[in-house]
KOLLOVO-819542 format. One record per residue: residue number from 1; residue in three letters; x, y, z of N, C-alpha, C in turn. Coordinates in pm, 1 decimal. Layout:
% residues N
atom k NUM&r ala&n_x X&n_y Y&n_z Z&ca_x X&ca_y Y&ca_z Z&c_x X&c_y Y&c_z Z
...
% end
This chain:
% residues 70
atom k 1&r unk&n_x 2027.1&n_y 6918.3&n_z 9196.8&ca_x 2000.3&ca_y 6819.5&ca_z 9299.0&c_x 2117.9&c_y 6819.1&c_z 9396.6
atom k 2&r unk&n_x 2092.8&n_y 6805.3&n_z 9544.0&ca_x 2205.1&ca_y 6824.1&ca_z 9643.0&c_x 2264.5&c_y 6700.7&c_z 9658.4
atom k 3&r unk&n_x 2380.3&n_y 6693.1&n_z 9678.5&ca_x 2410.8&ca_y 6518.6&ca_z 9709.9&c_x 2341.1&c_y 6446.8&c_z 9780.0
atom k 4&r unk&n_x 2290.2&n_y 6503.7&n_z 9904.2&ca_x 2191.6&ca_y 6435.6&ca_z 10020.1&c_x 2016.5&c_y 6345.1&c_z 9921.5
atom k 5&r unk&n_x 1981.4&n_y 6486.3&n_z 9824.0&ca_x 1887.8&ca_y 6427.5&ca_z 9773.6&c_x 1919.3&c_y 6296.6&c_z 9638.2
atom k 6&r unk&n_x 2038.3&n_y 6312.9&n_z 9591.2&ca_x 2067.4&ca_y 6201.7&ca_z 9542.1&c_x 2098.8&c_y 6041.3&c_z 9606.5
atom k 7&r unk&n_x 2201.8&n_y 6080.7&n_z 9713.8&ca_x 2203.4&ca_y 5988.2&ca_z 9808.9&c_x 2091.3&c_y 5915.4&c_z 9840.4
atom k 8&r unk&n_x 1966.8&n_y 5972.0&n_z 9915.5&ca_x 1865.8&ca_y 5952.1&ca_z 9895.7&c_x 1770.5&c_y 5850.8&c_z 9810.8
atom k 9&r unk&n_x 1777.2&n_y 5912.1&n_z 9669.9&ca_x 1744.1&ca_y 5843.9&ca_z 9589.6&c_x 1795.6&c_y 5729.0&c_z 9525.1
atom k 10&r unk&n_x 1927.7&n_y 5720.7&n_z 9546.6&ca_x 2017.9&ca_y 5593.9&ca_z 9518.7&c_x 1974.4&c_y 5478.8&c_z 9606.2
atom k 11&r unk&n_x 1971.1&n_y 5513.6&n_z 9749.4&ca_x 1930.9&ca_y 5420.2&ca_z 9849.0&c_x 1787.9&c_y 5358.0&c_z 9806.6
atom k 12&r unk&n_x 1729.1&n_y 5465.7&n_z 9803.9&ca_x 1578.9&ca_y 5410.9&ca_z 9824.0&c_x 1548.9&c_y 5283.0&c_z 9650.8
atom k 13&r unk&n_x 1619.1&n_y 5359.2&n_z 9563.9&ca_x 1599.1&ca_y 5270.1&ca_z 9443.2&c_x 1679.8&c_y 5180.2&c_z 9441.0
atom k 14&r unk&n_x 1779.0&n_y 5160.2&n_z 9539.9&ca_x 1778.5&ca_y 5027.5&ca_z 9562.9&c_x 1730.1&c_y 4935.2&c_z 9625.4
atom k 15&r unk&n_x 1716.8&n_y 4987.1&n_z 9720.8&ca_x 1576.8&ca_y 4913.1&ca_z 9794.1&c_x 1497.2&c_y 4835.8&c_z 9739.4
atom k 16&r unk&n_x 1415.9&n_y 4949.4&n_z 9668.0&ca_x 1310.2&ca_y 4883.7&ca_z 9556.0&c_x 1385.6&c_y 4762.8&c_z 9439.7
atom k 17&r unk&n_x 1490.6&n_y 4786.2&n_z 9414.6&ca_x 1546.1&ca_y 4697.1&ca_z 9362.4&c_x 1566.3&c_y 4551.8&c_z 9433.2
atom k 18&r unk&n_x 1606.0&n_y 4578.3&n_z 9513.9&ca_x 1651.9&ca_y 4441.7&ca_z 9635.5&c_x 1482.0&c_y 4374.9&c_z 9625.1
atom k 19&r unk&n_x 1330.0&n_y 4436.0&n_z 9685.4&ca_x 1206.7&ca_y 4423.6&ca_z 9720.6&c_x 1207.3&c_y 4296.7&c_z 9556.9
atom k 20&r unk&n_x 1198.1&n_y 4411.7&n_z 9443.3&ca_x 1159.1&ca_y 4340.9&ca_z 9347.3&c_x 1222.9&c_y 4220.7&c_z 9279.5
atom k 21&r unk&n_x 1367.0&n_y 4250.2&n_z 9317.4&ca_x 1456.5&ca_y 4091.2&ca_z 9265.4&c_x 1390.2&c_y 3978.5&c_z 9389.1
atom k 22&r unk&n_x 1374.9&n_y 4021.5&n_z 9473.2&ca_x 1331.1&ca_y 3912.0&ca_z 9590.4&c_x 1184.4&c_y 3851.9&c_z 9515.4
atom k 23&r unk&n_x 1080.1&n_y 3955.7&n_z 9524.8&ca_x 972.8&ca_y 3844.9&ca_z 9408.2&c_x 1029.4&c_y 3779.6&c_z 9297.8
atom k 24&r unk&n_x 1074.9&n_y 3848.0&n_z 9268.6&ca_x 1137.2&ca_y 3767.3&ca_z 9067.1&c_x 1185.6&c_y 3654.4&c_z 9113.8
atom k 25&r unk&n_x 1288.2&n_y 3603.3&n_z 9245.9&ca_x 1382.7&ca_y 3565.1&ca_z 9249.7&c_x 1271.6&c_y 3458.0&c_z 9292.1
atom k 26&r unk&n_x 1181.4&n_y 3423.6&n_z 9409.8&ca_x 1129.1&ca_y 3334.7&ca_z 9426.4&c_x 1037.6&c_y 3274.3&c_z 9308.0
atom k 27&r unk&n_x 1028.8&n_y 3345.8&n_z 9184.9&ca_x 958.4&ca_y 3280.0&ca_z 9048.7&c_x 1000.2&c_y 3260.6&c_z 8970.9
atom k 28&r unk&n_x 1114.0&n_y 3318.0&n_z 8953.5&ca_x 1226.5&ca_y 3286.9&ca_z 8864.7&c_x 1340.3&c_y 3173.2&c_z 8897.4
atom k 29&r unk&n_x 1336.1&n_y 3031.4&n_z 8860.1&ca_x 1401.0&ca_y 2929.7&ca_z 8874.6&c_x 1482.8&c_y 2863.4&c_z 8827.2
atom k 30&r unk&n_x 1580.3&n_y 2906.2&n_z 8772.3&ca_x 1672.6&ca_y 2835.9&ca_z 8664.6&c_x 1844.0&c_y 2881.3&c_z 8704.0
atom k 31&r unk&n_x 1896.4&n_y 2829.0&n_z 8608.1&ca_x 2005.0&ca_y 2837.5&ca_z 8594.6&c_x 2039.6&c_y 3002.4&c_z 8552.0
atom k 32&r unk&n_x 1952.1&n_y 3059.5&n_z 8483.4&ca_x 1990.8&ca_y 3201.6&ca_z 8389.4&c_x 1985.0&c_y 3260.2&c_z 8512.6
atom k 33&r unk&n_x 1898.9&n_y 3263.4&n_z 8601.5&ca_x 1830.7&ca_y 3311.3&ca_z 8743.2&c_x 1988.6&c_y 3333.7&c_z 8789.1
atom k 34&r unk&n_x 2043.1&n_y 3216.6&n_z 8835.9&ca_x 2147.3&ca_y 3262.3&ca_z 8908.7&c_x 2282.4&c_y 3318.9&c_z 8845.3
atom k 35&r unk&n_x 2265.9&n_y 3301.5&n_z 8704.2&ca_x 2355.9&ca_y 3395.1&ca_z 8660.8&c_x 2358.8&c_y 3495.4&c_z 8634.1
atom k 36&r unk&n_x 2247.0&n_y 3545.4&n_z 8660.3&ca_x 2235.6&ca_y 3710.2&ca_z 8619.9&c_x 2240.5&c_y 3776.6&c_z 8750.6
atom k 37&r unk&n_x 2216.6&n_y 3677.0&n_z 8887.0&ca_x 2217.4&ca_y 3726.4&ca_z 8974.3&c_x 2360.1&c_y 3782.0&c_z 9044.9
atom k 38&r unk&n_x 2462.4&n_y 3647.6&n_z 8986.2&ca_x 2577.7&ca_y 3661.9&ca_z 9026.5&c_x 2669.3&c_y 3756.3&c_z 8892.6
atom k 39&r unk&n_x 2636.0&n_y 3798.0&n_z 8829.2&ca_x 2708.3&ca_y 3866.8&ca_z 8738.0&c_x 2644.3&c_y 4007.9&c_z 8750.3
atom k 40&r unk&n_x 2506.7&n_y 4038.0&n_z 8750.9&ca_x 2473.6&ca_y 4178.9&ca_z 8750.4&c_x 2430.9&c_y 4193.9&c_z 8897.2
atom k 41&r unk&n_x 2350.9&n_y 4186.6&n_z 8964.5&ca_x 2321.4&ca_y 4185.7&ca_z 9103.3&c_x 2399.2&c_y 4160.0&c_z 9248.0
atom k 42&r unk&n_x 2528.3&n_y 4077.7&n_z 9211.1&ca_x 2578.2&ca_y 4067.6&ca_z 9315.7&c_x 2675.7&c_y 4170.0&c_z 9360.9
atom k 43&r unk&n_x 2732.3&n_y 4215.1&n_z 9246.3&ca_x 2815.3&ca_y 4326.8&ca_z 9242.2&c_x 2770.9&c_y 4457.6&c_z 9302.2
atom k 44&r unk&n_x 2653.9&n_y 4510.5&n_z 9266.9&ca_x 2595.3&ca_y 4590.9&ca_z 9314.6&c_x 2588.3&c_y 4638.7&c_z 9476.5
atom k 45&r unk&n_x 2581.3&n_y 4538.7&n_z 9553.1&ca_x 2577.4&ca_y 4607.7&ca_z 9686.4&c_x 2682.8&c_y 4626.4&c_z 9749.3
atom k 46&r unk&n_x 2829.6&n_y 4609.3&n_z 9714.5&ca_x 2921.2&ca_y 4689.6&ca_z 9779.4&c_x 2960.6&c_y 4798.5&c_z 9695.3
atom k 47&r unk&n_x 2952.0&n_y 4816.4&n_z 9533.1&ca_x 2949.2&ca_y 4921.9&ca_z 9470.8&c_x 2848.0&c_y 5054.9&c_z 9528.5
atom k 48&r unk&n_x 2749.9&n_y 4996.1&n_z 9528.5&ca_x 2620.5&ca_y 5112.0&ca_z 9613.9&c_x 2670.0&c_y 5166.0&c_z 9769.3
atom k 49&r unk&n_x 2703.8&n_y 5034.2&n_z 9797.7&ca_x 2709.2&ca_y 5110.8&ca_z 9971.0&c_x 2861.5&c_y 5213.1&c_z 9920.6
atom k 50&r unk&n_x 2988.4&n_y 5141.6&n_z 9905.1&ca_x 3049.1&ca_y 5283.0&ca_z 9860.0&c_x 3034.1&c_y 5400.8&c_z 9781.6
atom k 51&r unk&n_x 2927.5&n_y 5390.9&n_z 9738.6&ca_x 2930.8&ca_y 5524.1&ca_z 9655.8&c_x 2783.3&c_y 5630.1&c_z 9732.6
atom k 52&r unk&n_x 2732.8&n_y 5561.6&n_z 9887.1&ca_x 2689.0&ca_y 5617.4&ca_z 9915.0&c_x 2784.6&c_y 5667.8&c_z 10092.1
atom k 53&r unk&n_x 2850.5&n_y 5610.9&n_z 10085.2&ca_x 2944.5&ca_y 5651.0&ca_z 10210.0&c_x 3014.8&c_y 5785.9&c_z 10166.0
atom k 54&r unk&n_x 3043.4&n_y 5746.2&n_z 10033.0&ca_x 3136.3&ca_y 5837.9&ca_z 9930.1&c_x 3048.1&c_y 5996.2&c_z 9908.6
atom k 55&r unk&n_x 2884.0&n_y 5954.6&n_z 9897.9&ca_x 2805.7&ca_y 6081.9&ca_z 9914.1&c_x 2780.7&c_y 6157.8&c_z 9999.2
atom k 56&r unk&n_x 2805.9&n_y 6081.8&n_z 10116.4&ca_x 2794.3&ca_y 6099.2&ca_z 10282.7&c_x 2885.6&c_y 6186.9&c_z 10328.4
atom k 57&r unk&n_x 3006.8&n_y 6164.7&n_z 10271.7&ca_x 3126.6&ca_y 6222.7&ca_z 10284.1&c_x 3126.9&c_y 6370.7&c_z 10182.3
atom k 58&r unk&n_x 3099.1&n_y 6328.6&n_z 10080.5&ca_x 3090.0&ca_y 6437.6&ca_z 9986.8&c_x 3013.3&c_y 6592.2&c_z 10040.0
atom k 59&r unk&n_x 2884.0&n_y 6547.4&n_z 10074.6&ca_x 2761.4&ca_y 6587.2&ca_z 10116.0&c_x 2835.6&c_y 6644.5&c_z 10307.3
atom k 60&r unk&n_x 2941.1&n_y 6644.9&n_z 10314.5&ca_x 2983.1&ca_y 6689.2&ca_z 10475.9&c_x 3120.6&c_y 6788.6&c_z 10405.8
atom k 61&r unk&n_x 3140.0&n_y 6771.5&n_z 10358.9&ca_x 3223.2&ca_y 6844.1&ca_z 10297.8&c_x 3227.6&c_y 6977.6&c_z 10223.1
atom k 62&r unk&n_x 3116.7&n_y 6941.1&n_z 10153.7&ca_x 3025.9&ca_y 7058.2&ca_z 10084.7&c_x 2941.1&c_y 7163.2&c_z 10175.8
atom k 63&r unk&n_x 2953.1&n_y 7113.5&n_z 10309.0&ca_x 2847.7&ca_y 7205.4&ca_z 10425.3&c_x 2970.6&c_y 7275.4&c_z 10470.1
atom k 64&r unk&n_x 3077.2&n_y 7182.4&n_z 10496.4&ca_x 3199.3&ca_y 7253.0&ca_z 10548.6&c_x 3273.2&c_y 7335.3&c_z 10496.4
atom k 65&r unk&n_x 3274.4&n_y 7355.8&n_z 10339.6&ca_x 3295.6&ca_y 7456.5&ca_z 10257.5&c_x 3213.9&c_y 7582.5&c_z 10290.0
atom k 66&r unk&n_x 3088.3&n_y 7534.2&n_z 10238.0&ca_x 2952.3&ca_y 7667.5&ca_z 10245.3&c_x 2997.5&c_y 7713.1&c_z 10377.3
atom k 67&r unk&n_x 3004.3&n_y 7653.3&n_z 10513.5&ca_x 3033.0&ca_y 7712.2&ca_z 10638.5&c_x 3146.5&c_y 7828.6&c_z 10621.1
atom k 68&r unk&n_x 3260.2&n_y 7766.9&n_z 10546.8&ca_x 3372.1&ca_y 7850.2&ca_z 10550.2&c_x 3369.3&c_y 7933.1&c_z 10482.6
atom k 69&r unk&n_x 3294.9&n_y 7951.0&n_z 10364.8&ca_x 3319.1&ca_y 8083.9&ca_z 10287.9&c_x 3191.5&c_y 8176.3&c_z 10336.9
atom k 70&r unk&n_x 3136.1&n_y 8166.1&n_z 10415.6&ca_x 3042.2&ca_y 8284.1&ca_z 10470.5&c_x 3104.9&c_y 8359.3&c_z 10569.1
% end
């Protein structure tokens, strides 16, 4: 798998992640609700966005190699 297509797939399943906590989140009402939100979920979106800047970068780097050794 190329970084781009992982990248890719990281984004998009989060997405789907974000889509589906948003239903749960409007049916799900309690106290546990917001602690799972703020302990497992909140963390998540600056971990994700760096580790897809980090692929971004990776994934430009790796072209700039292949460029150079041809």
């Amino acid at each position: 798998m190329s970084v781009n297509v992982g990248r890719t797939k990281l984004q998009d399943s989060y997405k789907d992640l974000q889509a589906k906590w948003s239903h749960t989140r409007a049916v799900w009402r309690d106290v546990a609700r917001d602690e799972f939100e703020k302990q497992y979920l909140a963390p998540l979106e600056p971990r994700i966005s760096a580790s897809l800047t980090a692929m971004t970068r990776m994934a430009e780097l790796l072209a700039r190699l292949r460029r150079e050794c041809d």
